[in-house]
C-alpha positions as CSV (number, residue, x, y, z in Angstrom):
1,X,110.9,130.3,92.0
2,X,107.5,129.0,91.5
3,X,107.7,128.2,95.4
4,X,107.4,131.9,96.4
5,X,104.4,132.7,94.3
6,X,101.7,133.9,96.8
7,X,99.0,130.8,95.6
8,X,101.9,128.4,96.1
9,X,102.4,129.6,99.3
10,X,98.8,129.7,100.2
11,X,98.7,125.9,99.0
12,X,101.6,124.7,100.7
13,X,100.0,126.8,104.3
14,X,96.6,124.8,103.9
15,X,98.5,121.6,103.2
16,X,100.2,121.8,106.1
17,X,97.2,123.1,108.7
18,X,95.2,120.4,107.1
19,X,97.0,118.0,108.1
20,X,97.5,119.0,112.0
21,X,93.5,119.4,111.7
22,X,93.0,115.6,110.5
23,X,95.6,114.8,113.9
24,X,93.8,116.6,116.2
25,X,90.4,115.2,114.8
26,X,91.6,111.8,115.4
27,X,93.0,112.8,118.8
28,X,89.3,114.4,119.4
29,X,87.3,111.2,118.5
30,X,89.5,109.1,120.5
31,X,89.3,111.7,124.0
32,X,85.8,111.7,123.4
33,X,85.8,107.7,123.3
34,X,87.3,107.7,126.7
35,X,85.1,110.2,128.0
36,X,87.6,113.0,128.4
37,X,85.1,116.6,127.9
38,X,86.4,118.7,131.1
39,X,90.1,117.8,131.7
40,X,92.5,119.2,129.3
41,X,94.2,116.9,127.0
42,X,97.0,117.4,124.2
43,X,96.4,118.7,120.8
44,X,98.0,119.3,118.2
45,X,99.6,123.0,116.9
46,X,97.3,123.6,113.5
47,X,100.0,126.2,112.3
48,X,101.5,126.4,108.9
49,X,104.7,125.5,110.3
50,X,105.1,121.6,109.0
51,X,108.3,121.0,111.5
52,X,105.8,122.5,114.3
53,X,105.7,119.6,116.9
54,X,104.0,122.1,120.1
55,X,101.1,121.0,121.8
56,X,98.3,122.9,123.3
57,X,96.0,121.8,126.1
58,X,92.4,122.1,126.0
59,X,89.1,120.4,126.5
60,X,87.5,118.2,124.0
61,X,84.3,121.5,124.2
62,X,86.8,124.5,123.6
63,X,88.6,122.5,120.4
64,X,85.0,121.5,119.7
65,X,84.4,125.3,119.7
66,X,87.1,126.0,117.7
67,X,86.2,123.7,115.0
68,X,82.4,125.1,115.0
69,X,83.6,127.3,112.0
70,X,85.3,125.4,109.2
71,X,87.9,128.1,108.6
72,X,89.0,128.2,112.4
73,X,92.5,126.5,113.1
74,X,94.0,126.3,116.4
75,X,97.7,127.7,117.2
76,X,99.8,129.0,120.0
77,X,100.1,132.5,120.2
78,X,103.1,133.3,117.9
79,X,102.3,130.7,115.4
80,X,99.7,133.3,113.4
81,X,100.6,133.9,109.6
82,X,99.2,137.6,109.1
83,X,99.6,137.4,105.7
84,X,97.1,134.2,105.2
85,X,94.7,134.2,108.9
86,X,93.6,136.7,111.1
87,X,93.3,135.7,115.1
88,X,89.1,135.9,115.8
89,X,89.9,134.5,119.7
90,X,92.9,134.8,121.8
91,X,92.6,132.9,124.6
92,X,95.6,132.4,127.6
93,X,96.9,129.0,126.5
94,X,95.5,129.2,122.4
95,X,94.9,131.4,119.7
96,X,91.8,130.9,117.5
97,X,92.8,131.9,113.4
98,X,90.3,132.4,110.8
99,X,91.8,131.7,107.5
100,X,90.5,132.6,104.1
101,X,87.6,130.3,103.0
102,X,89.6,129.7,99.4
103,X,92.5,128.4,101.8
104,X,90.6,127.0,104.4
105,X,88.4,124.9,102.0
106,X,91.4,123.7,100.0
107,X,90.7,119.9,98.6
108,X,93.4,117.8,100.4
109,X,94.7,114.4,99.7
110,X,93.2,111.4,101.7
């Protein structure tokens, strides 16, 4: 099935990160309105999973950190795809995964 070929797959994984990213950008903006830096507030699991509805807790500064390098998503521990990311930080309540820059820079729909 066309499905199963690797480049679908990595397509379909992007997709799906991408759009958690775009979430928890949106969540970010609107913490950062309020003036919520220290506390922990929700975000949003950035795993290929697209039925993944977990949320992590962290500061506006360690997502901010996360998102300092464009191929970084944020995930629970668990939520890792070997095959497509490698973990660069593993933290207590978040993992940090770098993904390929071809997948990671994937154009995505409005």
């Amino acid at each position: 099935m066309p499905e199963d070929r690797p480049d679908e797959r990595g397509r379909r994984v992007a997709e799906n990160e991408a759009t958690f990213r775009r979430a928890n950008e949106r969540l970010r903006e609107a913490y950062r309105a309020f003036g919520a830096r220290e506390e922990q507030v929700p975000f949003i699991c950035e795993c290929a999973d697209s039925r993944c509805t977990r949320v992590l807790m962290l500061t506006t500064a360690e997502y901010e950190d996360v998102r300092a390098q464009l191929g970084n998503f944020l995930v629970l521990p668990g939520h890792e795809l070997s095959r497509f990311e490698r973990v660069t930080a593993d933290h207590e309540r978040f993992r940090v995964v770098e993904k390929a820059a071809h997948i990671a820079e994937t154009p995505q729909p409005g």
